[in-house]
C-alpha positions as a Markdown table, in Angstrom:
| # | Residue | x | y | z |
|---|---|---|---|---|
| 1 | Unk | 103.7 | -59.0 | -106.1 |
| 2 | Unk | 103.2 | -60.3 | -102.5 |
| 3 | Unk | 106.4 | -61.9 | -100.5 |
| 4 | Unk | 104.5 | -64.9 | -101.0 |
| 5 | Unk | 104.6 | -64.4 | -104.3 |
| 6 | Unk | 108.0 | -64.0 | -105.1 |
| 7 | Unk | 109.0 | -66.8 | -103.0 |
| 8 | Unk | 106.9 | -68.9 | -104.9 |
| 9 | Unk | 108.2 | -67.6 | -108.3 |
| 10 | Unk | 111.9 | -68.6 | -107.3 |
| 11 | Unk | 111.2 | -71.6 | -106.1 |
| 12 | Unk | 109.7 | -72.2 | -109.9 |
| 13 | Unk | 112.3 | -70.8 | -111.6 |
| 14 | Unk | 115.3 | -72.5 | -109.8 |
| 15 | Unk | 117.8 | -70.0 | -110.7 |
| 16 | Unk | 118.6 | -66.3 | -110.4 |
| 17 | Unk | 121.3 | -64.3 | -112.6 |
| 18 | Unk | 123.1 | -62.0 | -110.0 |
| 19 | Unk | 124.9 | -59.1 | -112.2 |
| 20 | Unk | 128.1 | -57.3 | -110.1 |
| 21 | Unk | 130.1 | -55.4 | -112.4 |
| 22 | Unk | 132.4 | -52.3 | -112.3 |
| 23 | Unk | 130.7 | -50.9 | -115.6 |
| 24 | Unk | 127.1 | -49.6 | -116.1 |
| 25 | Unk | 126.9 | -49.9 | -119.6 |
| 26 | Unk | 128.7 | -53.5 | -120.0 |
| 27 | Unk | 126.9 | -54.3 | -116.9 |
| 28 | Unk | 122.6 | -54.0 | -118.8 |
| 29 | Unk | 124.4 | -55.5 | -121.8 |
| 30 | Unk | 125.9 | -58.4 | -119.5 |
| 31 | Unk | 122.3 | -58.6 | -118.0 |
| 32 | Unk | 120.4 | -58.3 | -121.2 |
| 33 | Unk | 122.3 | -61.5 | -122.8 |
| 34 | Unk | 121.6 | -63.9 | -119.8 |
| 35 | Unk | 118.0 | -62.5 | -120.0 |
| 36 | Unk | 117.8 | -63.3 | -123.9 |
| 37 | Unk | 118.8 | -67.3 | -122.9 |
| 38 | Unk | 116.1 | -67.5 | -120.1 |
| 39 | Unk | 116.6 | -65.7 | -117.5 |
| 40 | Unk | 113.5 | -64.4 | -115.4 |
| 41 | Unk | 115.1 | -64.0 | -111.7 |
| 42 | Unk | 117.8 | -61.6 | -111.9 |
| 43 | Unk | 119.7 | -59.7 | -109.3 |
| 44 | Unk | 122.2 | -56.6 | -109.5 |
| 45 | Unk | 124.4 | -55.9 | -106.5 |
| 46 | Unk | 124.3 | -52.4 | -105.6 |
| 47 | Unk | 127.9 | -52.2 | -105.8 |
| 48 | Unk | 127.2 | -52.3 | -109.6 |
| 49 | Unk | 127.5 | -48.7 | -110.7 |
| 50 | Unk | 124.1 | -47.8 | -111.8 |
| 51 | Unk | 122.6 | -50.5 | -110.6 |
| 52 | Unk | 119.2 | -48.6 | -109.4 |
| 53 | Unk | 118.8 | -47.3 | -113.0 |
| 54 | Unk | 119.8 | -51.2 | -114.1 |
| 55 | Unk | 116.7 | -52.3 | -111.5 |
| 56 | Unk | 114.4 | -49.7 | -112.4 |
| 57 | Unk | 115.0 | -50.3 | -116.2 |
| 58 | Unk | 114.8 | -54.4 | -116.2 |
| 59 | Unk | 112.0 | -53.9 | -113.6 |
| 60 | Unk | 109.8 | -51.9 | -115.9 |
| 61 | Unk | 109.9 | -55.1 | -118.7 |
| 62 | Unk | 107.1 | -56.6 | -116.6 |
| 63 | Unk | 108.1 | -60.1 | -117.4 |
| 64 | Unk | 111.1 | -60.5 | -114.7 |
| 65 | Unk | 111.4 | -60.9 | -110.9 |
| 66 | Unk | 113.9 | -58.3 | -110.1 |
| 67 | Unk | 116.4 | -58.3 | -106.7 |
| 68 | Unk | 119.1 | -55.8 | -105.4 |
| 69 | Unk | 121.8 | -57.2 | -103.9 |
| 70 | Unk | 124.5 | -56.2 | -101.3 |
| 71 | Unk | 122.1 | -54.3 | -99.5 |
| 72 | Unk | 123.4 | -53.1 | -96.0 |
| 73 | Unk | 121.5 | -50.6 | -95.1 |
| 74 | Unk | 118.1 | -49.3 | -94.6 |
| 75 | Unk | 118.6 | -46.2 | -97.3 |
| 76 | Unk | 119.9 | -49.4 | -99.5 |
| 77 | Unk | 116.9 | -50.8 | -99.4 |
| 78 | Unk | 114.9 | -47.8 | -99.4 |
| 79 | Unk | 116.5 | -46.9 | -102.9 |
| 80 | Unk | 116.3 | -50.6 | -104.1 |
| 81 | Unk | 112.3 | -50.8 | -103.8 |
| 82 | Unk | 111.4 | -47.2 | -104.6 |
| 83 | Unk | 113.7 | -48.6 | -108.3 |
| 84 | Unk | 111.5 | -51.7 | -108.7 |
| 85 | Unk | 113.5 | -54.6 | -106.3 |
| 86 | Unk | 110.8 | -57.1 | -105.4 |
| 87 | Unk | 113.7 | -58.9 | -103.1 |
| 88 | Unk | 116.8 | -57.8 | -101.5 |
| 89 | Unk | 120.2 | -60.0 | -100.9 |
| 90 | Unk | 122.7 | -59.3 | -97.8 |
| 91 | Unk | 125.5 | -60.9 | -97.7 |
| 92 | Unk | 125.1 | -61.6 | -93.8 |
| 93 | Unk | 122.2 | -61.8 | -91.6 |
| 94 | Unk | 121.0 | -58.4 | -90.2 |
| 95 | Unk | 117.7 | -58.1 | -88.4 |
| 96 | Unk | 117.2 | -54.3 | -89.6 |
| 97 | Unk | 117.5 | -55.4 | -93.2 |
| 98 | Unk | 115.1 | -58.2 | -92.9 |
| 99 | Unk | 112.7 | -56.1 | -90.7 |
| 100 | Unk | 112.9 | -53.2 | -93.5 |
| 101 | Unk | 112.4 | -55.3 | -96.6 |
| 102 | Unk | 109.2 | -56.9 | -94.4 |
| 103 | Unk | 107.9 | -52.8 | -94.1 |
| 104 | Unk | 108.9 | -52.5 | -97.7 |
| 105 | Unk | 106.7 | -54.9 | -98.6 |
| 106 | Unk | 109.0 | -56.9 | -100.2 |
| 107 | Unk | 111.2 | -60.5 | -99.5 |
| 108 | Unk | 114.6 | -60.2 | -97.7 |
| 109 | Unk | 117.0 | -63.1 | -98.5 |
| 110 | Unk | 119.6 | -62.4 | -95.9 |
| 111 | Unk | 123.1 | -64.5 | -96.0 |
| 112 | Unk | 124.2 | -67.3 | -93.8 |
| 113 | Unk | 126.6 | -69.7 | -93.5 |
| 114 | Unk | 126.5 | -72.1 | -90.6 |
| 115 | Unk | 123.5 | -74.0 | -89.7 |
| 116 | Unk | 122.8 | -71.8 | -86.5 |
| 117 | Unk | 123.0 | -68.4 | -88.9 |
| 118 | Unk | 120.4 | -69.7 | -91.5 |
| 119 | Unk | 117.9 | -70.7 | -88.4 |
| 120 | Unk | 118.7 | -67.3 | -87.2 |
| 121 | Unk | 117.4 | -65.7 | -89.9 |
| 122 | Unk | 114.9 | -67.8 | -90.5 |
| 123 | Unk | 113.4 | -66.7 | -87.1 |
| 124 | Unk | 113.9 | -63.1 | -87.8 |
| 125 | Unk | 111.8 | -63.2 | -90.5 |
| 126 | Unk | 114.0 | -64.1 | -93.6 |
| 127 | Unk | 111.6 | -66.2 | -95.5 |
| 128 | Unk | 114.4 | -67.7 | -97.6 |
| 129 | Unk | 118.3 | -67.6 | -97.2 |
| 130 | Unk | 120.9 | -67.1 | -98.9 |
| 131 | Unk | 123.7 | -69.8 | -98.3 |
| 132 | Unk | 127.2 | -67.8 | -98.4 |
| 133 | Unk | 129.8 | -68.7 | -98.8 |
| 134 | Unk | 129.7 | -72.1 | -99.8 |
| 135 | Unk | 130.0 | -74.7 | -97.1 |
| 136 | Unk | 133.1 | -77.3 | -98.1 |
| 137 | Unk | 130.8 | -79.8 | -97.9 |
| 138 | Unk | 128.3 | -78.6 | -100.8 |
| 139 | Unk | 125.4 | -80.2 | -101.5 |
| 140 | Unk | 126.1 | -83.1 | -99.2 |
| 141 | Unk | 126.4 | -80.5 | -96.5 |
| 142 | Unk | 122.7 | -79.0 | -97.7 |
| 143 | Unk | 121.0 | -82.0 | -97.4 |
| 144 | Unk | 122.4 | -82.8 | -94.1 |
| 145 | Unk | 121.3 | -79.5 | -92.5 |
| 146 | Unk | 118.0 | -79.9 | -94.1 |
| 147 | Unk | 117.3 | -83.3 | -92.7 |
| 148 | Unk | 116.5 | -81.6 | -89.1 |
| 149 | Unk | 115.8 | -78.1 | -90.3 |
| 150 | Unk | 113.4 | -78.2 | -93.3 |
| 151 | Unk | 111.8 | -75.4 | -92.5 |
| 152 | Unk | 114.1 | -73.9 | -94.6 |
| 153 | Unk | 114.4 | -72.4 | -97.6 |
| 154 | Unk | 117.9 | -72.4 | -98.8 |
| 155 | Unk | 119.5 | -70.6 | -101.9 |
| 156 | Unk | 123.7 | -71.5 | -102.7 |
| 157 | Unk | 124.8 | -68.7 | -104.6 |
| 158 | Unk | 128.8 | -69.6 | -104.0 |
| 159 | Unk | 130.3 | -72.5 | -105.6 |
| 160 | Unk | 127.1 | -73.6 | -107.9 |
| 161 | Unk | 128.4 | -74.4 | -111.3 |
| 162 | Unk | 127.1 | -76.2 | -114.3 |
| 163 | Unk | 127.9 | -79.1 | -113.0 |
| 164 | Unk | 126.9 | -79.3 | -109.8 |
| 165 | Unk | 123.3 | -77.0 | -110.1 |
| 166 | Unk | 121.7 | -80.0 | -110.3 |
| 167 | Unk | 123.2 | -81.8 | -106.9 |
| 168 | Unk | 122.5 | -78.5 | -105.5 |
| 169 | Unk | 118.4 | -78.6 | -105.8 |
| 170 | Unk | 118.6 | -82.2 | -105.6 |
| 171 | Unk | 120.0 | -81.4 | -102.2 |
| 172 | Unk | 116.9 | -79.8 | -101.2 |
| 173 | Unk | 118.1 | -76.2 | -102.7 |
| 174 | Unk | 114.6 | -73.7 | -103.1 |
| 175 | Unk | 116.9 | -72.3 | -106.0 |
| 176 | Unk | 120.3 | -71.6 | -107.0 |
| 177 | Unk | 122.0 | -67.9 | -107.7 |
| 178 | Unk | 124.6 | -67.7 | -110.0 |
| 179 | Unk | 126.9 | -64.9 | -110.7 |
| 180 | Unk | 131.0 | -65.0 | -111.1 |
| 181 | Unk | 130.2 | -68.3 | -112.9 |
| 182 | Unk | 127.7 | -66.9 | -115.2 |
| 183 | Unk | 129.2 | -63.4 | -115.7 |
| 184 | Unk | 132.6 | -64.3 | -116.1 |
| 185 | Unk | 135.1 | -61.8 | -115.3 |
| 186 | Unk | 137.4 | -62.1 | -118.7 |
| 187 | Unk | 133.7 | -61.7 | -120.2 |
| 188 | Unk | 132.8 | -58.7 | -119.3 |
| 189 | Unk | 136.4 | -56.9 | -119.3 |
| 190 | Unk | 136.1 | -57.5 | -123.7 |
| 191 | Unk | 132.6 | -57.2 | -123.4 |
| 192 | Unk | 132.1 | -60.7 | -125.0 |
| 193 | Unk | 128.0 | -61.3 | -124.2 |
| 194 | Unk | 127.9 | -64.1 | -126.3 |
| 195 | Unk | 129.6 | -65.8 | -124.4 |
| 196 | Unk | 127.3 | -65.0 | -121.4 |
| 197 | Unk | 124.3 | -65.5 | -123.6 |
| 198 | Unk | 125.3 | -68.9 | -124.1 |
| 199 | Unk | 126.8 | -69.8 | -120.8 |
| 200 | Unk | 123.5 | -68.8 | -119.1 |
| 201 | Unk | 121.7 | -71.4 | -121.8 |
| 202 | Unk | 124.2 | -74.4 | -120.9 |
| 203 | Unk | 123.2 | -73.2 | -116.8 |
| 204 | Unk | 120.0 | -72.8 | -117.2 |
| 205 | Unk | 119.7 | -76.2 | -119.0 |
| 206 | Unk | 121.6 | -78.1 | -116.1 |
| 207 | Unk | 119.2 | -76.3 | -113.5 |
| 208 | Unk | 115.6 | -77.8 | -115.5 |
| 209 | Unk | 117.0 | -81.1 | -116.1 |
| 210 | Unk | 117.7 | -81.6 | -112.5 |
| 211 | Unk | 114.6 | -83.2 | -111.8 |
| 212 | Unk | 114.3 | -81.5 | -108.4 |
| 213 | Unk | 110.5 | -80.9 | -107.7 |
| 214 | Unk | 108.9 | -77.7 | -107.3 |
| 215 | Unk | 106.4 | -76.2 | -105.6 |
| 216 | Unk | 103.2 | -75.8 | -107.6 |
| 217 | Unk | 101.3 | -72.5 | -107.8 |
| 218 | Unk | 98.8 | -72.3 | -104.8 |
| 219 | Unk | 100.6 | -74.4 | -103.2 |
| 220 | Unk | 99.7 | -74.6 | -99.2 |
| 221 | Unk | 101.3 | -71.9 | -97.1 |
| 222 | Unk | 102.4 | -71.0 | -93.8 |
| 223 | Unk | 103.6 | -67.9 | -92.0 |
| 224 | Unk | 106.8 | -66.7 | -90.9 |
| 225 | Unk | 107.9 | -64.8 | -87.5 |
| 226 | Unk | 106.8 | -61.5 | -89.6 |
| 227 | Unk | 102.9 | -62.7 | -90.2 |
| 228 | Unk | 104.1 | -63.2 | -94.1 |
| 229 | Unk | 102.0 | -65.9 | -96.1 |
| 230 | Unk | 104.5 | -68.1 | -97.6 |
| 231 | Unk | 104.6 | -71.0 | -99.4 |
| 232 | Unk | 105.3 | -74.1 | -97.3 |
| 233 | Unk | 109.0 | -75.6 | -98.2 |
| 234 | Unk | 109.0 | -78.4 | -100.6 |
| 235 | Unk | 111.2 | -80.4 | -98.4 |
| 236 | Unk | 108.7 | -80.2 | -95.5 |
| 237 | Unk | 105.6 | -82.5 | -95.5 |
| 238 | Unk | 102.4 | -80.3 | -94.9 |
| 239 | Unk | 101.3 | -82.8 | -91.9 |
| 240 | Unk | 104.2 | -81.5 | -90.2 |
| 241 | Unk | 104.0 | -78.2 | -89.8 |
């Protein structure tokens, strides 16, 4: 799967589960019952014990787009792709990161916060970012960055909830991550997937009824600072680019 590729994908999907747990085991079952209610993007933070096993193992289904997350290094990443990560999530914007994902041959989605950070990565490469933590403003404060900088391709994964997903891609969001809010805490300390199965449904159902358009396969593309063919943003017309 090309960078392209998995940029596009998100951006149909709308919404990534993004697993970080203390516990292996409860961790896959966590992950397994948000995959049962839709799930197709999913993420596990490498602080998850396990978690290149957990990649490797939901990588090999064939039918999910599969991201490591926390990665801060280049032997993180190294050990994230050789398991099966098609993208990999920082926290903060690092240059080396994005530049070894782009040799990796796969998408870096590093984090930012301010306007300036998420332009920064933007022109190191990043060809989407992930918007941590959340600004106070929330999705007002999206679409107001947008307005000047469409060019990018913004993904809230802090203070998106059920009832708010929506505001979020309506915003101008390329998709929305969810994690404390889908794998509650209480949850997975009495190991209570049920309730995640059916918390990921009622998410999952606020993120398609949004409305919030999305970008259609073979959709036109551009290139980013890195040469990567990507999909052009759907809040930028294509006669501006």
């Amino acid at each position: 799967m090309t960078v392209a590729e998995v940029v596009e994908r998100l951006g149909r999907e709308r919404a990534t589960a993004i697993l970080r747990c203390s516990d292996a085991e409860v961790g896959a079952e966590a992950m397994s019952a948000a995959i049962r209610a839709g799930f197709r993007v999913v993420e596990v933070t490498l602080t998850t014990p396990g978690a290149c096993e957990l990649i490797g193992d939901l990588a090999r289904r064939g039918d999910l787009l599969v991201g490591a997350g926390t990665v801060l290094t280049r032997e993180d990443a190294q050990r994230a792709v050789e398991a099966g990560a098609r993208f990999l999530v920082s926290p903060v914007t690092d240059v080396d990161i994005i530049a070894a994902a782009a040799s990796l041959g796969v998408a870096a989605m590093p984090g930012g916060h301010t306007p300036t950070e998420l332009l920064a990565a933007h022109r190191a490469g990043a060809p989407f970012v992930k918007l941590f933590p959340a600004p106070a403003g929330g999705p007002a404060w999206l679409r107001s960055v947008l307005a000047p900088l469409p060019l990018l391709r913004v993904v809230p994964t802090n203070g998106v909830d059920e009832g708010n997903a929506g505001e979020w891609l309506a915003a101008g969001a390329w998709a929305v991550g969810l994690a404390a809010v889908l794998f509650a805490p209480e949850d997975l300390a009495n190991r209570r997937y049920e309730r995640i199965e059916e918390r990921a449904g009622r998410l999952l159902a606020a993120v398609r009824s949004s409305g919030a358009s999305q970008p259609a396969a073979g959709s036109t593309t551009t290139s980013n600072t890195l040469g990567q063919s990507l999909p052009v943003s759907r809040n930028v017309p294509v006669s501006g680019r």
